[in-house]
C-alpha positions as CSV (number, residue, x, y, z in Angstrom):
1,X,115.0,64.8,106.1
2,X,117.1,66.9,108.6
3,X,115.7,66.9,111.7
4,X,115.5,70.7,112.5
5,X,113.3,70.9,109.3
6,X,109.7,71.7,109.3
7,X,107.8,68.6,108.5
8,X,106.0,70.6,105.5
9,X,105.3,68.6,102.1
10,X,107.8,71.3,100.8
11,X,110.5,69.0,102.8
12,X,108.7,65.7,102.7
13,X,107.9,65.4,98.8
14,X,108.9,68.6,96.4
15,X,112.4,69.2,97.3
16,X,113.7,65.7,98.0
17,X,112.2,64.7,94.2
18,X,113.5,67.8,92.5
19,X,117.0,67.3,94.1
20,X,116.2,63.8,92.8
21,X,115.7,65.0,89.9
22,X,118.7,67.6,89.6
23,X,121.2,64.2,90.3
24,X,120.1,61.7,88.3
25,X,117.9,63.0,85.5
26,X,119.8,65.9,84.8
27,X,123.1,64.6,85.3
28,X,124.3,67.9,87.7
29,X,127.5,67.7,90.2
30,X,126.8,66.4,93.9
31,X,128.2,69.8,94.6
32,X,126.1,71.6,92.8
33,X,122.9,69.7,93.7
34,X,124.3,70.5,97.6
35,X,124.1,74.3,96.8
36,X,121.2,74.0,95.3
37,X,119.9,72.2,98.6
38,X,121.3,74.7,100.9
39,X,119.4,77.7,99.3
40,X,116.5,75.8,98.7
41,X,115.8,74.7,102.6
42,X,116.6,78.2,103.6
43,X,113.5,79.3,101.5
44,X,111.3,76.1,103.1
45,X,112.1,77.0,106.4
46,X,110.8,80.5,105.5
47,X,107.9,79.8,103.4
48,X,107.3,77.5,106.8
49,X,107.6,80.6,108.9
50,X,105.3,82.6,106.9
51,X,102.8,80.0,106.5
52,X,102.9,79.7,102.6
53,X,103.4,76.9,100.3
54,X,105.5,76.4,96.9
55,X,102.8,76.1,95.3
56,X,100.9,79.2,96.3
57,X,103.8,81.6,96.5
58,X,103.6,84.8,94.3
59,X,105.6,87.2,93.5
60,X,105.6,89.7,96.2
61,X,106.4,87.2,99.0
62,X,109.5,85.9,96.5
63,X,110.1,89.7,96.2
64,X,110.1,90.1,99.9
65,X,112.2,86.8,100.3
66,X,115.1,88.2,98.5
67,X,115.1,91.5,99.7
68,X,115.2,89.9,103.3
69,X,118.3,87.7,102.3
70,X,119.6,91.2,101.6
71,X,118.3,93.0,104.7
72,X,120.4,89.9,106.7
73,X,123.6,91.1,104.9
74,X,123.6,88.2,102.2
75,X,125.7,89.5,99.0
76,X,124.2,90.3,95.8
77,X,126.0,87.7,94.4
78,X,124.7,85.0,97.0
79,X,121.0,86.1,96.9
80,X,121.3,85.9,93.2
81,X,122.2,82.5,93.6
82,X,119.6,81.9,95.9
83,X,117.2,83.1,93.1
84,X,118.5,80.7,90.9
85,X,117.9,77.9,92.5
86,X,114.3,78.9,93.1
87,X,113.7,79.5,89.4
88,X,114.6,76.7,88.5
89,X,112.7,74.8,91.3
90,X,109.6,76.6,90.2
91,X,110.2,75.7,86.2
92,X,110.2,72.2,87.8
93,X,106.9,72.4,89.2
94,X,105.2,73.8,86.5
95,X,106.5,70.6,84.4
96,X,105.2,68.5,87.0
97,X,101.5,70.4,87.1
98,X,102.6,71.1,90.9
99,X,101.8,74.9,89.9
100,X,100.0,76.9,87.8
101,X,102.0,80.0,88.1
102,X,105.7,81.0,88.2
103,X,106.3,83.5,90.4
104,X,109.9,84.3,89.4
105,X,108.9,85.7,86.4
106,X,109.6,89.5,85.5
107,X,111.5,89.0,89.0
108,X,114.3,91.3,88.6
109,X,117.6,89.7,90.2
110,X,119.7,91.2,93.5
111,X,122.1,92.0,91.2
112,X,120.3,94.2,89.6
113,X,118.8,95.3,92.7
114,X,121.9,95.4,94.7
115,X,121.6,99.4,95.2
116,X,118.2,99.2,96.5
117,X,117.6,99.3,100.4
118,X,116.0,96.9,102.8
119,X,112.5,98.2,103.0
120,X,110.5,98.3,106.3
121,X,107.5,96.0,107.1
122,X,104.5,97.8,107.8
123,X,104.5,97.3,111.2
124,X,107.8,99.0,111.2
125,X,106.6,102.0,109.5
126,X,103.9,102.8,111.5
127,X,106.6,102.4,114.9
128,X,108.6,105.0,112.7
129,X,105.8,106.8,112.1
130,X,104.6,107.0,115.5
131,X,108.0,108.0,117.5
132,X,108.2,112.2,117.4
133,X,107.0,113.9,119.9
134,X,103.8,115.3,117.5
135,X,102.9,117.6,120.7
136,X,106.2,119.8,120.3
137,X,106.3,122.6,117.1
138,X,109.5,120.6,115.6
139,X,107.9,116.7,116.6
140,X,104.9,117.8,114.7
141,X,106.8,118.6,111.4
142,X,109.2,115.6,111.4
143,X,106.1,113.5,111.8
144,X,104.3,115.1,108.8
145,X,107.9,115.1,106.7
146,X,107.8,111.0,107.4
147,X,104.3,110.7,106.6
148,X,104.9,112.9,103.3
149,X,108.0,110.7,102.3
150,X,106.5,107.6,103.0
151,X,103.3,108.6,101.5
152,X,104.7,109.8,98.3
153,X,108.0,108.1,97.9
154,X,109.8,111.7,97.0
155,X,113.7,111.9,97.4
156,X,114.9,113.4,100.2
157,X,116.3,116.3,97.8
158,X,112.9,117.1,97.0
159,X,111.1,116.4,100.2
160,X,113.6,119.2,101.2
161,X,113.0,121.0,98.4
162,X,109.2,121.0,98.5
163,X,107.6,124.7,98.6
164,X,104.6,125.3,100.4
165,X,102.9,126.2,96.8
166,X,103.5,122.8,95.2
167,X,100.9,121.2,97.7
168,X,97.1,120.9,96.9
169,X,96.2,119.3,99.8
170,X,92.3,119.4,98.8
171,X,92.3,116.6,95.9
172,X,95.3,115.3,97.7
173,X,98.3,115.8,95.3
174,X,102.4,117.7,95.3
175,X,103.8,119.2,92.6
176,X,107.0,117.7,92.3
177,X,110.3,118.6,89.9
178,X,112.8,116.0,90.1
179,X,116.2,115.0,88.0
180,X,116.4,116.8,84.7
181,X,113.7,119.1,86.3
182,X,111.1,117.3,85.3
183,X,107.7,118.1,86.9
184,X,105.6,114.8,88.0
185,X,101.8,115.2,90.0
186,X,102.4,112.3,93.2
187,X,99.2,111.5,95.0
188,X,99.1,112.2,98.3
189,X,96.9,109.8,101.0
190,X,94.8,110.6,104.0
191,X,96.7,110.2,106.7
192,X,99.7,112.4,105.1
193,X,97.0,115.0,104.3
194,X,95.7,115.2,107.5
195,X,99.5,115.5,109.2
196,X,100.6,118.1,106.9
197,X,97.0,120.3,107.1
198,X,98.2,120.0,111.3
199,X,101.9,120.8,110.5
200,X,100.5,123.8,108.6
201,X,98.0,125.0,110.9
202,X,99.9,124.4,114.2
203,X,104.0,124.3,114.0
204,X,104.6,126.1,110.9
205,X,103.6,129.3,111.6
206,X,105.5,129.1,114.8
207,X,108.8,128.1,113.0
208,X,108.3,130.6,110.0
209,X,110.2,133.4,111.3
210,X,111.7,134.5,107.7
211,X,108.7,134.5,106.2
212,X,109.7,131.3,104.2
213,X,108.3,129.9,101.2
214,X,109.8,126.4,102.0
215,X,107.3,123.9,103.5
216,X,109.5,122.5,106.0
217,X,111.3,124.8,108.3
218,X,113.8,124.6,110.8
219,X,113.8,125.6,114.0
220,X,115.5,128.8,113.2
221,X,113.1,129.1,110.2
222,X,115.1,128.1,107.3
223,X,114.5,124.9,104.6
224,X,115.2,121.7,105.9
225,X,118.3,120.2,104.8
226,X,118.7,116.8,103.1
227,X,121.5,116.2,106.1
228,X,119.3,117.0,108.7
229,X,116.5,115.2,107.9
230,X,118.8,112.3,107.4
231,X,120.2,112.5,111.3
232,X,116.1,112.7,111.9
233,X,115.4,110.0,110.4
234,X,118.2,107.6,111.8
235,X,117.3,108.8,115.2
236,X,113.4,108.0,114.7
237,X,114.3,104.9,113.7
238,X,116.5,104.3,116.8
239,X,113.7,104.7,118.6
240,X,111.3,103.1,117.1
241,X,113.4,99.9,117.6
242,X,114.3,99.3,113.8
243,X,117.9,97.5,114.0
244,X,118.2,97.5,110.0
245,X,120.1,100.8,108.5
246,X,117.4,103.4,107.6
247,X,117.8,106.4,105.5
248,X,115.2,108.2,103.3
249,X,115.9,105.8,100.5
250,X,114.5,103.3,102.5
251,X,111.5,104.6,103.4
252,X,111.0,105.2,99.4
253,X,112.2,101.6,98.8
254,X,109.4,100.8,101.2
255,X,106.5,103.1,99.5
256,X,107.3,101.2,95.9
257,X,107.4,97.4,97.5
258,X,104.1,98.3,99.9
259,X,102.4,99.7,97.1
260,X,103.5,96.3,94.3
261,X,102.7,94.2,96.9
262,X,98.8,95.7,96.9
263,X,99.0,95.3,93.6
264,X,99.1,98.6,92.2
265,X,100.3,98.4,88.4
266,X,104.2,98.9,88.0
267,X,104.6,101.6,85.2
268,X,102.5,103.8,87.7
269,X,104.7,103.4,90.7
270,X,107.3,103.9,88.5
271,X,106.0,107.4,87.3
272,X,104.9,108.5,91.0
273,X,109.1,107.7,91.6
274,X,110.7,109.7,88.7
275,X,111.9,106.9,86.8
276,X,111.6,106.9,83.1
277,X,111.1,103.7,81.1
């Protein structure tokens, strides 16, 4: 074993007798088995870092795996690689009773993800969350138009877009028409709700100088734009200290992989999004 490896039984026992395996049972090129070994101790040495095992791994923290190969610059073509060789790892260790689950199942493939964003960690979001100035009129509504996005996982087009009629802020809901104007009801959680019912009480009324039906003004009183909000956001993030590229799809990204990884059910995330089957 390399020296610089962590001394996990990942290292010492599963991937020295699947490579093993991958040589001399299964008859596969030295060059192959190297790749296979190359993107197989990357994911040790993470699983090490995260404290997880093989064996234990599920399918969120495979999910997040791959999407952080991504977030590091890695190709679609590489991380689907990657993914490969850790399918085919896992089939291994369900034939050897070393699991009882695959996690790579239903996992969709970089390729097929290779539009999709780097999402945030949590930690990250709440820094985001946390850097306007919520004491100034325009701090206040770029704090509540984060919480909104992040909470809801709109588009920017219709974060922009949203009218001050479409919320219900009482049960906690927006009205939302997205592509082919479809109309979908997105849940709404506390903490937005309680931003927004501030935004509303405090900084609106101070912006709203055209009597506006828009929900989020600008300073000289007119709907947000889906450019502005996308300088806003880049600077938040500036400050917040988030190195990866941000944009309002990633803040979306991040509300569908937060909400997967706590196990809501897909088909609804994918109905709160706008995505048909």
């Amino acid at each position: 074993m390399a020296k610089d490896l962590p001394a996990t039984d990942f290292f010492q026992r599963l991937l020295p007798d699947y490579l093993a395996v991958l040589l001399v049972e299964r008859g596969l090129a030295a060059h192959s088995v190297s790749s296979y070994r190359n993107d197989l101790r990357a994911f040790g040495v993470w699983l090490a870092g995260k404290g997880l095992d093989a064996p234990g791994c599920e399918r969120a923290d495979l999910r997040r795996y791959i999407s952080e190969l991504r977030g590091r610059g890695l190709s679609a073509r590489s991380a689907a690689r990657a993914l490969a060789a850790i399918r085919g790892l896992y089939r291994y260790l369900l034939e050897r009773n070393e699991t009882q689950q695959d996690p790579t199942l239903e996992l969709e493939t970089p390729k097929l993800m290779r539009a999709l964003p780097y999402f945030l960690s949590a930690e990250q979001v709440e820094a985001l969350l946390g850097a306007p100035d919520v004491a100034a009129p325009l701090g206040l509504r770029d704090r509540a138009m984060l919480e909104t996005i992040y909470a809801t996982g709109v588009r920017v087009s219709e974060l922009v877009g949203l009218k001050v009629g479409q919320l219900r802020l009482d049960p906690g809901y927006v009205r939302v028409w997205g592509k082919g104007n479809k109309e979908r009801i997105v849940p709404v959680g506390s903490s937005a709700v309680e931003w927004l019912e501030r935004y509303l009480g405090m900084a609106r009324p101070k912006l709203d100088k055209r009597h506006s039906e828009m929900l989020f003004l600008s300073n000289r009183g007119e709907g947000m734009t889906r450019q502005r909000f996308w300088l806003l956001i880049k600077h938040y993030g500036k400050q917040a200290g988030i190195a990866t590229h941000l944009s309002p799809h990633v803040m979306r990204h991040s509300f569908a992989t937060h909400l997967l990884e706590h196990g809501a059910d897909l088909r609804a995330v994918q109905a709160m999004l706008g995505h048909s089957d």
